[in-house]
C-alpha positions as CSV (number, residue, x, y, z in Angstrom):
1,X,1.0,1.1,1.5
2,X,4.8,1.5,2.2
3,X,6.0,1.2,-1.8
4,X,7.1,3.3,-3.8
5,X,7.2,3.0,-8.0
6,X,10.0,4.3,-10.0
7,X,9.3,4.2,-13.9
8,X,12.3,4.3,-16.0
9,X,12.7,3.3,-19.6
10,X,12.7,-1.0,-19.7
11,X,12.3,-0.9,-16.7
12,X,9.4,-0.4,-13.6
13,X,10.7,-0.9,-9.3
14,X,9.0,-1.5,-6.8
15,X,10.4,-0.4,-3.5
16,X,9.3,-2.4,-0.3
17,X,10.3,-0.2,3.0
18,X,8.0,-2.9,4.9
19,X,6.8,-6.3,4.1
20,X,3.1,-5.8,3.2
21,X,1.3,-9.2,3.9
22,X,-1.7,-10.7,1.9
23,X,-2.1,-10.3,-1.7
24,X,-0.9,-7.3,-3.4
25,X,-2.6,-6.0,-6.9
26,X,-0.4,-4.0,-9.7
27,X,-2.5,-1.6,-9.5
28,X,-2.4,-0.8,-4.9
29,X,1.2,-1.3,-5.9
30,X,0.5,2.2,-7.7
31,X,1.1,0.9,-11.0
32,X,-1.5,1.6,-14.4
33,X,-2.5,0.0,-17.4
34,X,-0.4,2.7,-19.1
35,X,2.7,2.1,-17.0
36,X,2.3,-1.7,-18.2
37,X,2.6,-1.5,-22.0
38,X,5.6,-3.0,-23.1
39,X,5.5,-2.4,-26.7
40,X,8.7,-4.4,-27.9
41,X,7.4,-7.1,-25.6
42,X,10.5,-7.1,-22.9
43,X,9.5,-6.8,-19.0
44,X,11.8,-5.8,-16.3
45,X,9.8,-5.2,-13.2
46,X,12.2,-4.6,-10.2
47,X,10.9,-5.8,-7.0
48,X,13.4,-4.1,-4.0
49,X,13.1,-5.8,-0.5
50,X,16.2,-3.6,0.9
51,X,14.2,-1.6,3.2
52,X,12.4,-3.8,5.0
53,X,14.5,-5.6,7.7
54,X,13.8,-9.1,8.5
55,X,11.4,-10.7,5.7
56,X,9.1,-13.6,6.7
57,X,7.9,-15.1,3.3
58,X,4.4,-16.5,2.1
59,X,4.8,-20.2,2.2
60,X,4.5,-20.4,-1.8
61,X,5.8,-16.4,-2.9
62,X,3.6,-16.1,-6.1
63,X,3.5,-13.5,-9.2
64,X,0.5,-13.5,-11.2
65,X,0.8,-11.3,-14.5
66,X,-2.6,-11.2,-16.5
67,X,-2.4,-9.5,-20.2
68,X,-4.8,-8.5,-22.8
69,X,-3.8,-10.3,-25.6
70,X,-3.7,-14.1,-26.2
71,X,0.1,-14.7,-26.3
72,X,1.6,-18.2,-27.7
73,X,5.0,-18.4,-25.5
74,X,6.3,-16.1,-23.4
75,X,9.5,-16.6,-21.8
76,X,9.7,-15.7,-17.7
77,X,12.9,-15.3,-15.7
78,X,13.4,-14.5,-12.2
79,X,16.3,-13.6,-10.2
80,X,17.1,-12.6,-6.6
81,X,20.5,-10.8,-5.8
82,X,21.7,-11.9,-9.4
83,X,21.1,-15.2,-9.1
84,X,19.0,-17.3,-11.0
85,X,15.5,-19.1,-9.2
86,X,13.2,-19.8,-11.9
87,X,13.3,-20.2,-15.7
88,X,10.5,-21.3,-17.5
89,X,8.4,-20.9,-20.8
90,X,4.6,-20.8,-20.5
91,X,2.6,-21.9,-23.5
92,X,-0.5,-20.2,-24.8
93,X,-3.2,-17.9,-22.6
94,X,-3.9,-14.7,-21.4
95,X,-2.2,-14.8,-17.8
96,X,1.0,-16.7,-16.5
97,X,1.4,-18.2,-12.3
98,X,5.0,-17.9,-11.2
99,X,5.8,-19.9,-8.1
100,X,8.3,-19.2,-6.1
101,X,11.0,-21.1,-3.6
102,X,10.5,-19.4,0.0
103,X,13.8,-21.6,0.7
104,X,15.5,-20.1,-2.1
105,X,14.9,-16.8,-1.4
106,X,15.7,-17.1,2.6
107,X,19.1,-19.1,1.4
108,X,20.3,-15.9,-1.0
109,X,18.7,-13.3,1.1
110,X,21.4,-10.5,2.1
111,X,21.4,-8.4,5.0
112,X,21.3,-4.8,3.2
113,X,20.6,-5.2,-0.8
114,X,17.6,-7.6,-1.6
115,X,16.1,-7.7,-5.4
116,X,13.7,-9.9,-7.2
117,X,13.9,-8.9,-10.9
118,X,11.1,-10.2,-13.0
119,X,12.3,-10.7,-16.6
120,X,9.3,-11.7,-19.1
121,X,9.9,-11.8,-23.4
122,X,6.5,-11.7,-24.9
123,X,6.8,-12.5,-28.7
124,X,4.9,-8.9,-29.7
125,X,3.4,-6.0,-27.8
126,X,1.9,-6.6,-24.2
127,X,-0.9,-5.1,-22.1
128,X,-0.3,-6.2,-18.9
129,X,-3.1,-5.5,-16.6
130,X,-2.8,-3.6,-13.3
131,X,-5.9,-5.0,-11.6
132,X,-5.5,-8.6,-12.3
133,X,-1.8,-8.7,-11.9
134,X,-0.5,-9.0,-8.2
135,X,2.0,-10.0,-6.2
136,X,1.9,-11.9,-2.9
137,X,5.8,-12.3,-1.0
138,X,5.1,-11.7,2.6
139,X,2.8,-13.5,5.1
């Protein structure tokens, strides 16, 4: 794998120094159940792209986040290099599907500093889950 994971308080990066094609778990990310408990309910997960050259996105970049509990409505916000690309509320369930713009990305893409940031308010304490959460950016 060529990521590394920095933990800090509120918030969990993810450096890319290559792209990694195919389908990429939480957990061969090297992240753990216990690294994914949010207990006031606020996510930041930082994904950093700045290492890794030229980027050749999946045709439909996708973050799937699956959670223990059964949450009502959580909130999801992305941004890449401080601009807004998705905003959305999802209703009721135990997982959320975030779909991303490959066009989007390309058109704000910068040749040095490169950041998706993953915002998510649950409305109490979340479990996410390493082995059923993934990412998949690169083809």
């Amino acid at each position: 794998m060529s990521q590394t994971v920095e933990i800090n308080q509120g918030e969990i990066k993810i450096n890319f120094s290559s792209p990694t094609a195919g389908k990429l778990s939480f957990k061969e990310l090297g992240l753990t159940n216990d690294n994914l408990f949010f207990e006031g309910g606020l996510v930041r997960i930082v994904f950093d792209f700045e290492g890794i050259g030229e980027h050749d996105y999946f045709k439909m970049p996708t973050i799937e986040v699956s959670y223990k509990e059964d949450m009502d409505e959580t909130h999801w916000q992305c941004d890449f290099n401080k601009t807004t690309i998705l905003d959305k509320t999802d209703h009721h369930g135990h997982s959320t599907v975030i779909l991303l713009n490959r066009n989007k990305l390309s058109e704000l893409e910068h040749h040095h500093q490169n950041a998706l940031v993953l915002h998510a308010e649950f409305p109490k304490p979340a479990h996410i889950i390493a082995e059923d959460s993934y990412v998949y950016f690169f083809k």
